[in-house]
N, C-alpha and C positions, 0 to 999 in steps of 0.2 A: 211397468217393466222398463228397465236403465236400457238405454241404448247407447252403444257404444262405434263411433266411428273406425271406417277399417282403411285403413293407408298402407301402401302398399310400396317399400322399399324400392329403390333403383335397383337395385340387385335382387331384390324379388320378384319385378316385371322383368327383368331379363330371364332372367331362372325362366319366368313362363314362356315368355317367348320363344328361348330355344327350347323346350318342351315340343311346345305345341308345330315349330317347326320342322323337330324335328321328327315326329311322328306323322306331321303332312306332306312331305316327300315319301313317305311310305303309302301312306293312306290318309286322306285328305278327309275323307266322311270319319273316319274314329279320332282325326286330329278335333276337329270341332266338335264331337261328343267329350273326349277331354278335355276340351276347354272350357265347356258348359259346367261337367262335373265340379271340376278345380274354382273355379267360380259360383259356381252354387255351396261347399263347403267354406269359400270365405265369405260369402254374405252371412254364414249362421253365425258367426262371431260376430253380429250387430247385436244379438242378444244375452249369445252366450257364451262370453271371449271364456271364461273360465272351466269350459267343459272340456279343454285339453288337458291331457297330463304334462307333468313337466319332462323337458327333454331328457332321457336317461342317460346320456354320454354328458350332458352337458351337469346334470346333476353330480353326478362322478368325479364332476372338479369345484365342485361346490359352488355352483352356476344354477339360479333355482329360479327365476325370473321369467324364462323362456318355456313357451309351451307349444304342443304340436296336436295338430288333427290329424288323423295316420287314416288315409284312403288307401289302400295298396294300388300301387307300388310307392305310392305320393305321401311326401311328410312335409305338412306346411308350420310352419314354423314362425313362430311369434312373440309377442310380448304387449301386457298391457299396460296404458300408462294415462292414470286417470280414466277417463270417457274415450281413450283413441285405443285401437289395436292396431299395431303397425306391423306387418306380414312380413318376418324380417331373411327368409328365403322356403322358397318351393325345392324339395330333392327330392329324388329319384332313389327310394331307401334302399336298391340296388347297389348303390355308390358306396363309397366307405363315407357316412357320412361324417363320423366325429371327423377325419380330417377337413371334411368341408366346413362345418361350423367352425373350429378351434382357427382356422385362417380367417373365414368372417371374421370371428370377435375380435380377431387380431389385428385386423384392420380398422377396428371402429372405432 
């Protein structure tokens, strides 16, 4: 089995961190079960980066490269490149995400 490295974007350890922050000023025991979760779904992209769909807002602009695990409420978001996957933002699919993405890429 190919294993594949998961790297994890500056802006997608932030994205977690205010996640996880922000749901442990609420509740401190369900922050750290979402943290568990959200990291247990990006370790299975060590095996199987390709089990995500590709992002459907982002395919819509003819953007076919980025793929997502969709935990509800959580869309992790990615892209693989050779043997690495690099985690390229965590949303909260609450959000509007296409404008979260479309200012990512646009910054990158």
């Amino acid at each position: 089995m190919e294993h594949f490295d998961v790297i994890w974007s500056g802006a997608a350890e932030k994205d977690f961190r205010q996640i996880i922050g922000y749901i442990g000023r609420e509740n401190p025991v369900n922050a750290s079960k979402v943290f568990e979760r959200i990291k247990q779904k990006a370790s299975e992209l060590v095996s199987m980066p390709e089990r995500g769909r590709i992002v459907p807002e982002l395919e819509r602009q003819g953007i076919r490269h980025y793929r997502e695990l969709v935990f509800s409420p959580w869309r992790l978001i990615y892209r693989i490149s050779g043997n690495e996957v690099l985690v390229f933002c965590l949303v909260d699919s609450r959000r509007n995400v296409e404008d979260v993405l479309l200012d990512r890429l646009a910054g990158e």
